[in-house]
N, C-alpha and C positions, 0 to 999 in steps of 0.2 A: 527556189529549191530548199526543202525542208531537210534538216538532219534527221539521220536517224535514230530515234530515240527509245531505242529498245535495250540500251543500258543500265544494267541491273544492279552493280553492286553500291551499296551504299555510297556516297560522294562526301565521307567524312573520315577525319585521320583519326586513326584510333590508336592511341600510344599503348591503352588498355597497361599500366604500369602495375595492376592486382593479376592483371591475367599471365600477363610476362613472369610475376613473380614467382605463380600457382607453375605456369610451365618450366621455368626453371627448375624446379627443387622436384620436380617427376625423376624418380630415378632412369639413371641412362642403361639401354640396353640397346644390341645389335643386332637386328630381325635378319635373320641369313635364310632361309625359306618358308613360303605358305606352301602346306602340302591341300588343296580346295575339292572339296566333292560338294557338289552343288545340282539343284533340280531345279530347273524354269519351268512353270507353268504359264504359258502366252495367253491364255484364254482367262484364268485367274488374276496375271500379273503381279504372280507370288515368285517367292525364291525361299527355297530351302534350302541351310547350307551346313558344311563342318567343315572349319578350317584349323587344320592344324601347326600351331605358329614355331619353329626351332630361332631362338634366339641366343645371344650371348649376353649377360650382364656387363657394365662396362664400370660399375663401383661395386665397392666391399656392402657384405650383408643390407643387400637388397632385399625387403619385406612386401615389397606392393611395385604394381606397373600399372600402366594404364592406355589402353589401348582406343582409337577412336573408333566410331560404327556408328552408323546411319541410324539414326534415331526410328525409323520406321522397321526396325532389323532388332525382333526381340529373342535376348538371348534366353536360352532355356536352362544352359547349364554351363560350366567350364571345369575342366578335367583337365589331370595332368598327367606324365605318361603312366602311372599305373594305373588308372583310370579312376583317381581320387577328385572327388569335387574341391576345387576354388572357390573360396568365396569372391562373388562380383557384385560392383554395385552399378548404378547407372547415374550418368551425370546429364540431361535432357539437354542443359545452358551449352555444354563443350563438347556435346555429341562422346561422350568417354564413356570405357568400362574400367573400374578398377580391381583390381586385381588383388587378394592379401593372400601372403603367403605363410603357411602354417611356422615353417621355418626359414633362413634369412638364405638369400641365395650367394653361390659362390661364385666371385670375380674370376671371369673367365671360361665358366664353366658352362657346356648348352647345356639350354633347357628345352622342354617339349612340353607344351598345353596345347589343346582342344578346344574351338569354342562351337555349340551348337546352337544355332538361328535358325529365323525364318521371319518372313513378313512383306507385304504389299508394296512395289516400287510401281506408281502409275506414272509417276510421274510429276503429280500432284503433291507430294511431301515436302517436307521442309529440308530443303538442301543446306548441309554442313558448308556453303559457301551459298550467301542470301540472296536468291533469287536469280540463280543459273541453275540448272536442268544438267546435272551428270548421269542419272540414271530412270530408264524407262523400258518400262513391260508392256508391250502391246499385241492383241491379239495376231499381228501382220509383220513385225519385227522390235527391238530392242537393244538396250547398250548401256553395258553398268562401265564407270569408267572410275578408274583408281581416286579422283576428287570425290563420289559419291561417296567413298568406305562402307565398300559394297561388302566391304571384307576385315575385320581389322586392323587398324595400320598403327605403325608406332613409328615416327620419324616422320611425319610426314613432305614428299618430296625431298629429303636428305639423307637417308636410309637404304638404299638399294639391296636388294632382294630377289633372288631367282622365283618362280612358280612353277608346278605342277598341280595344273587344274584337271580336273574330270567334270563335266556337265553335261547333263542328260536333260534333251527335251524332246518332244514328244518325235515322231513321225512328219517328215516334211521340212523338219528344221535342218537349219545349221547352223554351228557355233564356232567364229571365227578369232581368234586372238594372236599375240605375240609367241614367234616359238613352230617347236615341229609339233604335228598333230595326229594323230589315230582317230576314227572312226569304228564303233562296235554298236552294233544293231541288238536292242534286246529285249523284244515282244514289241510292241507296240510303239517304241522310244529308240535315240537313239544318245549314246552316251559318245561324245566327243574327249579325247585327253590332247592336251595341250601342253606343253612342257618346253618351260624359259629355263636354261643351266645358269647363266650369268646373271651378275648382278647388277641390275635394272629398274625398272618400274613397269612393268608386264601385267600388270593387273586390271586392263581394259578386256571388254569381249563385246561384243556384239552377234546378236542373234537375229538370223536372217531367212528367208523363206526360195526369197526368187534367186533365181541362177545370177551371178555375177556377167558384169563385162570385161571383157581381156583387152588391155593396150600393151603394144609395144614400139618403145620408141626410146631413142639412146643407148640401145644394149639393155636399158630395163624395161623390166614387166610390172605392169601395176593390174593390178584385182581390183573391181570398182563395184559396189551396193549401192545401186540408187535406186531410187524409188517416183514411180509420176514424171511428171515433168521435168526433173533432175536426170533422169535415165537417158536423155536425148544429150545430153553435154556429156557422158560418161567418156565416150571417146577422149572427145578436145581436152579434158579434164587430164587423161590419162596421158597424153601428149606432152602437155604442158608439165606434168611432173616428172617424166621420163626425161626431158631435155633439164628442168631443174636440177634433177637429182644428178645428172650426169657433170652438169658444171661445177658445182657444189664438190662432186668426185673429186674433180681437179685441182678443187681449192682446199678443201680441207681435209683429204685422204680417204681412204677406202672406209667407207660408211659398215658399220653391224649387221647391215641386209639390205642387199645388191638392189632386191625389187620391195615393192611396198603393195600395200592393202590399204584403200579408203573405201570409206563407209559415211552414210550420211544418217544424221540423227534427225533432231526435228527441233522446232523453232522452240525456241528457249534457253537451248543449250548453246555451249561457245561456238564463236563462227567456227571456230577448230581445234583441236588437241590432237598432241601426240604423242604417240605408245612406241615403243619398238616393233617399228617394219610396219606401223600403223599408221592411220591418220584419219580421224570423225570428221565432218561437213557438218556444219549445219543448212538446213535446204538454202535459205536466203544470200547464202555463202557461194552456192555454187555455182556459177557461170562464167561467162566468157572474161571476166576480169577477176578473176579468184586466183593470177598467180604473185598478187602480192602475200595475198595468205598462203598459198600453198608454198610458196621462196621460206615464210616463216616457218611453218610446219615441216617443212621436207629437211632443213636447217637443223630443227629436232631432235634429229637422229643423231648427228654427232653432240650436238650443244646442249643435250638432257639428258638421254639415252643411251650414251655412250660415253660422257663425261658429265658431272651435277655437282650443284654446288655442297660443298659439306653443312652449312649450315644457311637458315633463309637471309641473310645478312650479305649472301655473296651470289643472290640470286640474279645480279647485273651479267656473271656469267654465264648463264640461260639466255634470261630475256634479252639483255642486250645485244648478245651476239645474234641471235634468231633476229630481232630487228632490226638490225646491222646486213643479217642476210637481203633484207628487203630490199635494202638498199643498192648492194652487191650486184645484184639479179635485176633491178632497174638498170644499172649501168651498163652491166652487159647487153642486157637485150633492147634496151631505148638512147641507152649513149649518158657522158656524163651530164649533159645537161640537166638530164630526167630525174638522173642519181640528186642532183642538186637542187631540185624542187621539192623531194622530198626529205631530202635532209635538213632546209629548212624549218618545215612542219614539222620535221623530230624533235629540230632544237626549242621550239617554240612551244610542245609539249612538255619537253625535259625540263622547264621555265615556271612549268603550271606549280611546279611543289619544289621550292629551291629554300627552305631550309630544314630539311633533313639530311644528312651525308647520304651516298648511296649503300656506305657499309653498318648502316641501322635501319634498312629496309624491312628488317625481322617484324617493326613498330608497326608496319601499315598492313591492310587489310589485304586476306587474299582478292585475286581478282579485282580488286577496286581500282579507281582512277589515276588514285594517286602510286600504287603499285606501279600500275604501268608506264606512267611518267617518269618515276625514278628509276628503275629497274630496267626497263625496256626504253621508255626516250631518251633520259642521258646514259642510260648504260651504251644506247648507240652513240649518242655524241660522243660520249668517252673513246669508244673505241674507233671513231674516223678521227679523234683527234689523236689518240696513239698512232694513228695511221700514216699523219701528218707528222709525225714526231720521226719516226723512226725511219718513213720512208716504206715506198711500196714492196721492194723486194721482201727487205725485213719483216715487213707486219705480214705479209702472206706467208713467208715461212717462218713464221710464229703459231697463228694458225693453224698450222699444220703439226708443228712440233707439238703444239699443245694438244690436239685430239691422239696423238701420237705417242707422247707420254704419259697420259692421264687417263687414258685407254679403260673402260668398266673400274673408273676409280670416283673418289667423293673429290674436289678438288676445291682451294680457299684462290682469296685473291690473291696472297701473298705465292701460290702456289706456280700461278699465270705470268706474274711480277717477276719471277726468277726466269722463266722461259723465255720470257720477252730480252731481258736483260744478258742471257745469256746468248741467243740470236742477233742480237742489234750491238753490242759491246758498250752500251749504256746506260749509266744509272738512274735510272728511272724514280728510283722515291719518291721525288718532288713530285714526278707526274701522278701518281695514286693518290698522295697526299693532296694535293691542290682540290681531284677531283672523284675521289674515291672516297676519302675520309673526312673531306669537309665539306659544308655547303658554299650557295651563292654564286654569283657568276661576275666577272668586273666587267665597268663601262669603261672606256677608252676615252682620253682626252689628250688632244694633238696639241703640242705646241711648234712653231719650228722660225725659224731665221734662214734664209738664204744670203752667203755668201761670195763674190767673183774671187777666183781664183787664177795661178798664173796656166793654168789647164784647160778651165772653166769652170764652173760651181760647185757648192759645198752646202747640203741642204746640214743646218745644224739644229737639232729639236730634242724634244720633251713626252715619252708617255708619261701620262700621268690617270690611276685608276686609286680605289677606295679599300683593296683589300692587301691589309697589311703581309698577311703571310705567301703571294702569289708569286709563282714562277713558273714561265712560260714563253717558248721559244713563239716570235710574231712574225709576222711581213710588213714590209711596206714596199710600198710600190711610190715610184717618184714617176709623176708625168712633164717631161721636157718637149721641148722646140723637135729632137730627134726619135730615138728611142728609146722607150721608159726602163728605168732602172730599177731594181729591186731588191731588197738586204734583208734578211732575216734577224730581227732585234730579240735578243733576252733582255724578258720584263720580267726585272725582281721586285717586289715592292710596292710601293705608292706613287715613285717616281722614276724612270727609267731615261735617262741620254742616249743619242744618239747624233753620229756624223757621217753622212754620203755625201761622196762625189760624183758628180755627174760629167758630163760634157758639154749637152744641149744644154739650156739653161731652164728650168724646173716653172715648171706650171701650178701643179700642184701635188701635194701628197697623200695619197690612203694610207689606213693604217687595214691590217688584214682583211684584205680584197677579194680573196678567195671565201672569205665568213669559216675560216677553217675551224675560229676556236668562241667556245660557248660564251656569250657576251649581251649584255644588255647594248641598247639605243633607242633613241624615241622611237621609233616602224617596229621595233621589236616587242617594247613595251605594249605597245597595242595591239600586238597580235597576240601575244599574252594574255592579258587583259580580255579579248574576247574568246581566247580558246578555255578561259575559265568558265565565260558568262556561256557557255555553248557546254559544257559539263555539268554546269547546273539547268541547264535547260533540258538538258537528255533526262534527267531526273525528275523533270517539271518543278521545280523550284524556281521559279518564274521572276521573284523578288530578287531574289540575288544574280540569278541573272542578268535581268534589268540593272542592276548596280555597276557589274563589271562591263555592259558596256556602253553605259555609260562613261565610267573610268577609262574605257577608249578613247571617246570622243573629246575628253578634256584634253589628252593629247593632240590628238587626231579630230579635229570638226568637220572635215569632209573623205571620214573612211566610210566609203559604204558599206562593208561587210559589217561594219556596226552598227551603221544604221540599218541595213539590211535584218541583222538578227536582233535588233527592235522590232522591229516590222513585224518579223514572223511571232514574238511572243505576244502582241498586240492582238495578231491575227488568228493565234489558238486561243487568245481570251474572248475574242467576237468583238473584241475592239478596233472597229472598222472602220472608221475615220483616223485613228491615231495609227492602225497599219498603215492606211493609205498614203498618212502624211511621212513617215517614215520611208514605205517604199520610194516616193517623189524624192525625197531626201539623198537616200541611197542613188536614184538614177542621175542626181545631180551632185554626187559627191567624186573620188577618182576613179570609180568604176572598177576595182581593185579589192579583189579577184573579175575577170572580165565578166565571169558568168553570170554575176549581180547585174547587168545589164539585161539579160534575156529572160533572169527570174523574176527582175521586179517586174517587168513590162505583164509577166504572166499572172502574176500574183495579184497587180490591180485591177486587171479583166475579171480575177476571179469574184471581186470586190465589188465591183461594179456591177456583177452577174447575182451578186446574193443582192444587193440595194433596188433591184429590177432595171439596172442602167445598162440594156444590153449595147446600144450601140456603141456609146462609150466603152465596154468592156469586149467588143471589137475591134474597135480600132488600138486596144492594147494588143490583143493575141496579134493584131498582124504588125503591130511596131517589133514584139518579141520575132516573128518569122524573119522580119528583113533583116536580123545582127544574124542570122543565119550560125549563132552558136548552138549548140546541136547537147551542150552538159547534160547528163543526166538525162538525154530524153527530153528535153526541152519543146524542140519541132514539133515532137512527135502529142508532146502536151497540149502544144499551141495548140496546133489542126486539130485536135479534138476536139479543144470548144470553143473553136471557131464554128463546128458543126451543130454542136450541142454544149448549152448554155451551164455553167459549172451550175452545181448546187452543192449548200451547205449542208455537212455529214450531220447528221442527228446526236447528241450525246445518247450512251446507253439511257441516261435515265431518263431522256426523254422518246424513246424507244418504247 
């Protein structure tokens, strides 16, 4: 089974300390409405646009702003409300306009500019985030979405901002967005207005041809555009987010809008985003296992769009919580087990980038790997281990309290740190501190003595971890002759004591059993270790792949999933004997993850199938059929070339 390596953004940290500093010293202003009149031509794949920006300056004698926009989005002119020209200049490197202002603006005071554009979104331009697909004009449908700066933005994601859009496009279309909407018919076109009051991120639309699908299910209604073969899942789709959105109700309060609108974009763009009362698909996104994404997206709604971080530094409040929902919605609908396979893989994730805090995540790149590791994989950890802390009543009506009070606001961590605290009767500092403001994770080291007592035993021991400044409430768990015993240990420090009594007399001891709290160990290191070497592979950086997992197997000599994703990089270089001995490797390693047994069985038929060794590369597909694991389509892989004989994909250039 090969990963999917359609990941796009750079896999490099970018502290960028010139650019931080260039964005810092941008004067501060607060974008309080786009007033947007815009014309889509489908057939051109042009946009003509005026948008009119009211802001508030938020320093003294402001002289200049600067606003981002889509590098393929040329401006003509900028005006201000008398209809005086601004001078603007264009910045290509940072996608900017800047703005000089004849005289210094006054703190506090609105302002009103104008800016006029126009220019070709195919799709094919250089996206203000490298190499994701936010906006596309096509003669059949389209979808400019607030990351392209379809429009221009100032704050970007921290800013919140009502709209009133107007867009006209031809005859046959329609134009669907965040907000209530008017339709006005005028010759030949027709002009849509759209209008968001509150303050949001509402600056997605999508333009669409074919009549929608209607679902309903949970008391919501969702609107569904899909297009081809996406069209045949619309229902189930609509289903699955109907029941989402309804648990989610329960959990974190009455959502900004009851039913939703999804739309499907086209391959290149994120598997998902979401808008107020929105939600884009990308095609390869959308089927029968799309409600991990959609649990994240539907989550959205409150955790972006109805509450956002004030500044990108506290963006663990989005993304965290959104992938936190994932996890949420596994539980409920597959049981905690489920819940705890993938949290796992979160932690293991949130591991790939462990030293940066979470609260200087401003440093790393949008969309990139290491974003979502910090921000979204320990921002989840973090918050199942707030979860663990406070206890489930507590953290759920925390959640709550939080969309609740924070309601169409900007909100910091420090802001969530007091709700929490005020709900739980807690002081939590230590806890933000540990894992909010600093990096690294501790490893655990058990010591322990067992004592008879005039009752019966007395286990007496020792954590002992590496990082000086940690505190953090633990388990352990004592296995005796009767029934296992368990104490919850605060670890201050380097060194931590502990004393339990038991009855039975004590077999042995874990220390956090449940894997409640984010932690190094040799299994862990190795799965680390290869979820980097599979990061750099999604990028085809092949070399350092190859390195890290390698650095698995110096732990680990018989993890297959290492040897395994050897194997496959062997096998996208045409390195067919060195796959093969890999694959052999993997099938006689722990077989761990199971599915390494039915892929490798697959992968050396295919092997054997390019060398002309068909029989051999039979009796692999049918060793793969008899583990009767079914991952990924596996069977269904088999039997195909069991029937007919794999062959090797051509490179373009030999095409």
């Amino acid at each position: 089974m090969f990963r999917n390596r359609t990941l796009a953004a750079v896999l490099t940290l970018v502290v960028g300390a010139c650019a931080a500093w260039s964005q810092d010293r941008r004067s501060r202003i607060d974008v309080e409405q786009y007033v947007i009149d815009a014309e889509v031509s489908p057939n051109t794949q042009s946009l003509s646009a005026k948008a009119t920006v009211r802001f508030v300056p938020l320093d003294d004698n402001i002289t200049s702003a600067a606003f981002e926009l889509n590098n393929a989005l040329n401006v003509s002119r900028v005006v201000d409300d008398k209809g005086k020209q601004i001078p603007a200049s264009r910045n290509q490197q940072d996608f900017t306009v800047r703005l000089s202002f004849e005289q210094p603006l006054t703190k506090g005071q609105p302002v009103t500019i104008t800016f006029f554009y126009d220019g070709k979104l195919s799709g094919q331009e250089d996206s203000p985030v490298y190499g994701i697909k936010f906006a596309a004009i096509h003669p059949d449908f389209g979808f400019l979405l607030y990351p392209a700066r379809w429009f221009p933005v100032s704050g970007y994601t921290t800013d919140r901002f009502s709209t009133d859009m107007r867009v006209t496009v031809p005859m046959g279309y329609s134009v669907v967005g965040s907000g209530l909407d008017s339709k006005e018919t005028i010759g030949d076109k027709n002009k849509f207005q759209i209008k968001f009051d509150r303050p949001s991120f509402p600056g997605s639309i999508a333009i669409v041809k074919a009549a929608p699908v209607r679902s309903a299910s949970e008391g919501v209604n969702t609107t569904l555009y899909f297009r081809g073969a996406e069209n045949d899942t619309a229902q189930l789709i609509g289903e699955q987010t109907g029941k989402i959105m309804s648990y989610f109700t329960g959990m974190f309060g009455l959502p900004p809008y009851a039913n939703l609108t999804v739309v499907e974009t086209e391959d290149g763009a994120p598997n998902g985003y979401a808008a107020p009362g929105m939600i884009f698909m990308a095609p390869h996104a959308i089927g029968k296992s799309s409600t991990k994404l959609l649990a994240n997206q539907v989550s959205r709604q409150w955790f972006e769009e109805l509450v956002s971080p004030a500044t990108r530094n506290h963006l663990w409040l989005t993304n965290g919580l959104a992938a936190y929902s994932e996890l949420l919605w596994a539980e409920h609908e597959k049981g905690p087990a489920a819940m705890e396979q993938q949290l796992h893989d979160v932690m293991v994730e949130s591991l790939t980038i462990d030293t940066v805090p979470i609260i200087q995540s401003s440093r790393l790149e949008d969309y990139s790997p290491e974003l979502w590791a910090l921000t979204g994989g320990k921002g989840a950890t973090v918050i199942n281990m707030l979860r663990y802390v406070m206890g489930d009543d507590n953290f759920f009506k925390t959640l709550k309290a939080y969309t609740q009070q924070a309601a169409w606001k900007s909100t910091t961590t420090e802001d969530f740190r007091k709700i929490a605290e005020n709900v739980s009767g807690q002081d939590l500092g230590y806890f933000f501190i540990q894992w909010i403001e600093s990096s690294g994770a501790p490893e655990f080291k058990l010591e322990y003595t067992i004592f008879r007592t005039q009752k019966g035993f007395r286990v007496m021991g020792k954590i002992a971890q590496d990082l000086d400044t940690f505190r953090m409430p633990v388990d352990l768990k004592i296995e005796t002759e009767g029934n296992p015993e368990e104490k919850r240990v605060e670890v201050v420090g380097t060194s931590s004591e502990f004393s339990v009594d038991t009855f039975g007399k004590p077999k042995s001891v874990f220390i956090d059993p449940n894997n409640r709290v984010l932690r190094y160990s040799p299994q862990v290191r190795v799965a680390v270790a290869i979820r980097r070497g599979e990061q750099y592979a999604e990028l085809s950086e092949f070399g350092e792949a190859l390195k890290q997992y390698q650095k698995a197997l110096e732990t680990s000599r018989t993890s297959s999933l290492a040897h395994y994703r050897i194997a496959e990089v062997y096998f996208l270089q045409n390195n067919y004997q060195q796959a093969a001995n890999s694959f052999r490797d993997a099938l006689a390693g722990d077989i761990d993850p199971k599915w390494t047994e039915v892929w490798g069985h697959i992968n050396l038929g295919k092997i054997f199938d390019i060398t002309g060794q068909r029989e051999r590369a039979v009796n692999e597909y049918n060793l793969a059929i008899r583990t009767k694991d079914d991952t990924q389509g596996a069977q269904e892989e088999a039997g195909k070339y069991l029937k007919t004989p794999y062959e090797r994909q051509k490179r373009v250039e030999q095409q």
